[in-house]
C-alpha positions in Angstrom: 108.2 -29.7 -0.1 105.7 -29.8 2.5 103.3 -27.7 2.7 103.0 -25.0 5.7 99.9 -24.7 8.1 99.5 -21.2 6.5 99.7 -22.9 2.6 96.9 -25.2 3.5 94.5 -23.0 4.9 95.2 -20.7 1.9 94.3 -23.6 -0.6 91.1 -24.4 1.7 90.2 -21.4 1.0 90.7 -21.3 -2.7 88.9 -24.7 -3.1 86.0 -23.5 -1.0 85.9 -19.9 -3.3 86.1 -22.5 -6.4 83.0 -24.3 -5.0 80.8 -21.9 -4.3 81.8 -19.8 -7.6 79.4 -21.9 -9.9 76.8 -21.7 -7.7 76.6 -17.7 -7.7 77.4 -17.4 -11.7 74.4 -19.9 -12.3 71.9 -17.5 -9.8 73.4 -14.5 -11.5 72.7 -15.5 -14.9 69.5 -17.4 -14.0 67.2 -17.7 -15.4 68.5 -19.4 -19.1 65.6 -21.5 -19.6 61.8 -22.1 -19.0 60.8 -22.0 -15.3 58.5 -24.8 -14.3 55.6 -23.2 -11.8 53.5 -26.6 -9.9 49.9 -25.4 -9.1 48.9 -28.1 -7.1 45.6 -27.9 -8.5 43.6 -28.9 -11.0 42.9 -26.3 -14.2 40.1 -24.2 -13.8 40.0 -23.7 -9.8 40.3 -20.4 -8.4 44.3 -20.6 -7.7 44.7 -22.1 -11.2 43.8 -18.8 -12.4 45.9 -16.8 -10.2 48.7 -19.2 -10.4 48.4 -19.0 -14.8 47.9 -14.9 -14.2 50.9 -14.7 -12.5 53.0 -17.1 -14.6 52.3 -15.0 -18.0 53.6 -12.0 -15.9 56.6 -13.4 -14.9 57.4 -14.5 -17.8 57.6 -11.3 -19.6 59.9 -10.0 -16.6 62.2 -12.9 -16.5 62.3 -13.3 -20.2 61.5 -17.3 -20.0 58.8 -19.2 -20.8 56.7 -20.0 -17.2 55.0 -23.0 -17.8 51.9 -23.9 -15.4 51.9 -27.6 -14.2 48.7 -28.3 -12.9 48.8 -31.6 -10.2 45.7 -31.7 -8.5 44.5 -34.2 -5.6 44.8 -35.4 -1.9 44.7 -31.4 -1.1 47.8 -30.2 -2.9 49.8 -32.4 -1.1 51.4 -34.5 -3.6 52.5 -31.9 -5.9 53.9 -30.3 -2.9 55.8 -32.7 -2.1 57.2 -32.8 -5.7 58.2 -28.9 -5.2 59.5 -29.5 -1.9 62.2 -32.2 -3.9 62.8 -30.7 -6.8 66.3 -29.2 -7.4 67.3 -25.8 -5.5 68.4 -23.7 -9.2 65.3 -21.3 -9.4 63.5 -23.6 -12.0 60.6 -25.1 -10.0 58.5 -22.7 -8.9 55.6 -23.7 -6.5 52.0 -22.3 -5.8 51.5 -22.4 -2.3 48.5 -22.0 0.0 47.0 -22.2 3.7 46.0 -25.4 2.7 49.2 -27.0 1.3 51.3 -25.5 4.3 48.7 -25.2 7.2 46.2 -27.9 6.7 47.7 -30.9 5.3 50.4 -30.3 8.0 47.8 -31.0 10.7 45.5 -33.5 8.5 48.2 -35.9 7.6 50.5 -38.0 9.5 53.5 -38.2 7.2 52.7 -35.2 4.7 56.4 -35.6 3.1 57.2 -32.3 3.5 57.5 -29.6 6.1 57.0 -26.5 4.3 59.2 -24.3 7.0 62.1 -27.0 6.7 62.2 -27.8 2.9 60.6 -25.0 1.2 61.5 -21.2 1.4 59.0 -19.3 0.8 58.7 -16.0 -1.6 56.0 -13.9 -1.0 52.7 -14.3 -0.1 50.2 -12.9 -3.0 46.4 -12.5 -1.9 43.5 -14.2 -0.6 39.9 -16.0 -1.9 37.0 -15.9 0.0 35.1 -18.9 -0.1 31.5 -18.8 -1.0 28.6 -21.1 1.0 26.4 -22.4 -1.6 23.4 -24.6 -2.7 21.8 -25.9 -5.6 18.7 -23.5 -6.7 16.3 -26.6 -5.8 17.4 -26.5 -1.9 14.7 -24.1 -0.2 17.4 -22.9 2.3 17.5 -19.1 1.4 19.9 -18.2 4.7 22.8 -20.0 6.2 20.6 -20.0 9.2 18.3 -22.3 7.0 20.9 -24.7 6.2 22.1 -25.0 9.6 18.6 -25.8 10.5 18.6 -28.7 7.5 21.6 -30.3 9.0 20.4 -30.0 12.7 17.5 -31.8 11.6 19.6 -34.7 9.6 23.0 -35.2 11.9 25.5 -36.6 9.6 23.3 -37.0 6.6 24.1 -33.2 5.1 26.7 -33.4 2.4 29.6 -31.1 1.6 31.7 -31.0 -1.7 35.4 -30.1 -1.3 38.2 -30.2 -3.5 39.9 -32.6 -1.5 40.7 -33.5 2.3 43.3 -30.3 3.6 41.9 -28.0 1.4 40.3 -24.4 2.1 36.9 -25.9 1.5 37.1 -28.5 3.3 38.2 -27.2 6.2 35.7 -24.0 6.0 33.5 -27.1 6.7 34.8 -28.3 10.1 34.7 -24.5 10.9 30.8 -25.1 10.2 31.0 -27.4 12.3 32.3 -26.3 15.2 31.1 -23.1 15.0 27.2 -24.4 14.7 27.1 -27.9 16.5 26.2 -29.3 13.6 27.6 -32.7 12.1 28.3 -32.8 8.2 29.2 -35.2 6.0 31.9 -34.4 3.9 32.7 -35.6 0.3 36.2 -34.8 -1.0 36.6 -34.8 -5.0 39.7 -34.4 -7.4 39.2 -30.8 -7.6 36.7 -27.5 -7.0 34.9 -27.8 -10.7 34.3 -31.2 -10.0 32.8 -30.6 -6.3 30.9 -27.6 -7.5 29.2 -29.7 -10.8 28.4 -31.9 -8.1 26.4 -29.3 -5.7 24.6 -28.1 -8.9 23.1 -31.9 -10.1 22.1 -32.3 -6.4 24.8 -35.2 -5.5 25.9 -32.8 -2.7 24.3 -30.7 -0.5 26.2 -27.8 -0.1 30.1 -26.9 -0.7 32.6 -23.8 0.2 34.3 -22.9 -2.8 36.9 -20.2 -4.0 34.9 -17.5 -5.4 36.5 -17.4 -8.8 35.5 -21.5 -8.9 31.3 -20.5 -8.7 31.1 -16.7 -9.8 29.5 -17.7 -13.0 27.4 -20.2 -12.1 25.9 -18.2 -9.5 25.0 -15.8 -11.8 23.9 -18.2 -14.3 21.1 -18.8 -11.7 23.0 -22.5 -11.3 23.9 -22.1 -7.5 22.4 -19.8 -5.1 25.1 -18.2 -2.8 24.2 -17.9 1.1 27.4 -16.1 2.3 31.1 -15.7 2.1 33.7 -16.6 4.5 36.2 -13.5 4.2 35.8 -10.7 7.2 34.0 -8.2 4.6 32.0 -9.1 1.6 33.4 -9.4 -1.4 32.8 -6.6 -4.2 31.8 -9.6 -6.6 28.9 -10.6 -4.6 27.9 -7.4 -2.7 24.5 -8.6 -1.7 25.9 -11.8 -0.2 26.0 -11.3 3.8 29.4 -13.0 5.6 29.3 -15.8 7.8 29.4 -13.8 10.6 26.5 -11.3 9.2 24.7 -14.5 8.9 24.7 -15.6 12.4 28.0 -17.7 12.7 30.0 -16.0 14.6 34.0 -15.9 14.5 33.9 -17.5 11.3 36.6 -15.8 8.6 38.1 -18.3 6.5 40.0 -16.3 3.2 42.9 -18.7 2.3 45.7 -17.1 1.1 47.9 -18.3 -2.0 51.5 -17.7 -2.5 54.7 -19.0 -3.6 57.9 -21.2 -3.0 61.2 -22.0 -3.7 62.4 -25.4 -2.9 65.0 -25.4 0.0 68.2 -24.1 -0.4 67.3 -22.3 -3.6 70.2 -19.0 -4.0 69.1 -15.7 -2.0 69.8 -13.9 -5.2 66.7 -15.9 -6.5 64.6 -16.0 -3.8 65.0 -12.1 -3.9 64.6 -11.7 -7.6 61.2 -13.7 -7.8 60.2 -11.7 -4.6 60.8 -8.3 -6.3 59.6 -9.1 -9.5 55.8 -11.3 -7.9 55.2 -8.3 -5.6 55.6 -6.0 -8.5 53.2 -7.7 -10.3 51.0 -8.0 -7.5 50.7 -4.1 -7.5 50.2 -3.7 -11.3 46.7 -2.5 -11.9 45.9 -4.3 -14.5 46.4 -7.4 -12.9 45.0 -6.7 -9.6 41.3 -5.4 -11.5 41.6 -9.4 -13.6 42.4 -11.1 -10.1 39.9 -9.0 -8.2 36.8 -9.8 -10.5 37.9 -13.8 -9.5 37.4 -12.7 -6.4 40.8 -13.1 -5.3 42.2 -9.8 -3.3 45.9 -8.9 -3.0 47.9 -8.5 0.1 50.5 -5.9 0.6 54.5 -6.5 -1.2 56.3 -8.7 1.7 59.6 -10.5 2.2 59.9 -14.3 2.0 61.0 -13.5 6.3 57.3 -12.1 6.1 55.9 -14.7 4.2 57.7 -17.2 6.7 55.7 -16.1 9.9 52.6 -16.2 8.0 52.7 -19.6 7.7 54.5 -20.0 11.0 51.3 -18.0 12.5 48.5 -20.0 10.7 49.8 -23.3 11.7 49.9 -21.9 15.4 46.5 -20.7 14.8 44.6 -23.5 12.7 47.1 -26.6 14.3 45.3 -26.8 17.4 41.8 -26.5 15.7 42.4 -29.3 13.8 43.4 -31.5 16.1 40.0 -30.4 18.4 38.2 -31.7 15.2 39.2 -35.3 15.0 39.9 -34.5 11.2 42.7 -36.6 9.2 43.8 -38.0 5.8 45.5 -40.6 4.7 
């Protein structure tokens, strides 16, 4: 018998139903087993700790194990990469940041990913201020002071980072092009690394996350000249802002969120939305993030989460193309 036009469509639609019918039971039942999160940086930088805070919550809500997976280097880029290609089932989950979907956008030629195209984002979380700061040994007591070092020495003033595309780096080529003044900079593996190297004197200066130099500041180890956010910071209350300190239009507080990879199921996307912006209102947790230094942002969609990275790159794009900066 052959089959009629009407028959055919009706078994189109039955295999199509079949398809997608696997697909919904594994995003309703998910999750089953341990959730990967990628913190594309190294352990003990600022978003390593809000990236390890936030994986012990979530994994009392989902009732999984979250396990961190710390790849840092080349600004986040490579591990972003890895996100941006792992499978779509709600098992990779990826720490992102201004600098993994803003910088290293307009830093690097072939990046390997294009965070609006093969990620989808969650939510965005909170920001870090970066903190300007020196070794105890360097007589600049003001910002103003350093400036005046590096104005004095073109190119010969020397700037940790934790890698090219990152926060701190680029809080640099704001420097830069806020002052006049022509740095050096010297990208490392990751923050600790950048910051040891500011306190033995094999660096000038260096931006870092707060949460990366709090204790070493008080330690007496560093001496901090200002922060980069719009308002000071409640961990450093006596530390003026970049723009208190003579620099004018100069806010840099990178924000750090997450991502799915592309294609992930909308029942996931919305699950891990619901259940990070819960825990980004829980008291207990925002008091341990904000004593890092790192402040939380209002509960928003992934569509919210979306234009903020769609915004910054229309912001910070141009900017980085005016400063001649790339990476390879």
């Amino acid at each position: 018998m052959i089959p009629t036009r009407q028959g055919l469509a009706r078994r189109h639609i039955l295999a199509g139903a079949l398809l997608l019918f696997p697909a919904a039971a594994r995003a309703g039942d998910w999750p089953e087993r341990t959730v990967r999160m990628i913190v594309p940086f190294v352990a003990g930088a600022g978003a390593d700790i809000v990236g390890r805070t936030y994986a012990e919550e979530l994994a009392k809500a989902l009732g999984q194990p979250v396990v961190v997976d710390n790849k840092g280097g080349a600004g986040g880029l490579m591990a972003t990469a890895e996100g941006a290609r792992a499978p779509a089932d709600g098992y990779t989950l990826l720490l992102t940041s201004q600098g993994t979907t803003v910088f290293n956008i307009g830093l690097y030629k072939a990046p390997g990913y294009d965070p609006l195209k093969d990620l989808v984002p969650v939510t965005a979380s909170g920001t870090l201020a970066n903190v300007l700061v020196v070794s105890p040994a360097n007589p600049a007591a003001t910002v103003a002071d350093l400036v005046a070092q590096a104005r004095a020495k073109p190119d010969e003033l020397t700037y940790g980072s934790s890698g090219v595309g990152s926060s701190l780096h680029m809080s640099g080529v704001i420097l830069e092009q806020r002052t006049g003044v022509r740095l050096q900079h010297v990208p490392y593996r990751g923050a600790p690394t950048a910051v040891l190297a500011v306190v033995n004197g094999e660096v000038t200066t260096g931006f870092f996350n707060a949460p990366t130099v709090l204790g070493q500041i008080k330690a007496g180890k560093l001496k901090a000249l200002a922060v980069t956010a719009a308002d000071r910071t409640a961990m450093l209350p006596d530390v003026p802002t970049m723009i208190e300190a003579g620099v004018a239009d100069f806010v840099v507080a990178t924000w750090l969120g997450f991502a799915l990879p592309a294609n992930t199921p909308n029942a996931i996307v919305s699950r891990l939305n619901a259940e990070i912006n819960r825990i980004s209102q829980n008291p207990q947790v925002k008091e341990k993030l904000l004593v890092q230094g790192f402040e939380m942002m209002p509960p928003g969609s992934p569509e919210a989460a979306r234009k903020l990275i769609e915004d910054d790159q229309a912001l910070w794009l141009p900017i980085i193309k005016q400063s001649g900066a790339k990476a390879e």
